[in-house]
C-alpha positions, 0 to 999 in steps of 0.5 A: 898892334899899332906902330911905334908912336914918332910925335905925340900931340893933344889931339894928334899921333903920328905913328909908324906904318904897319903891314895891318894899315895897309887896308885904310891906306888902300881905301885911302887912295882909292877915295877920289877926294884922296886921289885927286890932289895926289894927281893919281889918275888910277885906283889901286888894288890891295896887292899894289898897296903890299908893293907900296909897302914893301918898296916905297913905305919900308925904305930909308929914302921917306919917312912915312907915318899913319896920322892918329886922332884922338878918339874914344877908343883911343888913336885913331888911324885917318891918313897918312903923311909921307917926308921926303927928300930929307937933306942931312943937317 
């Protein structure tokens, strides 16, 4: 079941992250044209990204959402977007 959507647009959701998108984030930044502008020298395996999950995506110091356009089968998952450093107002 996907996330809870965060922001709807016309063509864009951001949603939350879910342990079953941990696959499309593994292929995500296993994908060189990914990987590179992250300056993330070295793939990941799948049992990196449950950690990534765990530690980083599942904490309360980030935001991080799965970016959903809009398909012809509904939202569908392309990337992900992360918030941090977020100062209180």
């Amino acid at each position: 079941m996907p996330g809870a959507a965060f922001l709807s647009g016309e063509r864009v959701t951001l949603r939350t992250i879910e342990e079953e998108d941990l696959d499309l984030l593994n292929r995500n930044v296993n994908d060189a044209r990914v990987r590179r502008p992250l300056t993330s020298a070295d793939p990941v395996n799948s049992e990196q990204t449950q950690e990534f999950f765990e530690n980083v995506v599942s904490d309360d110091d980030s935001v991080n959402l799965l970016i959903c356009v809009d398909g012809e089968d509904g939202p569908e998952p392309v990337g992900d977007i992360v918030l941090f450093k977020i100062l209180p107002c």
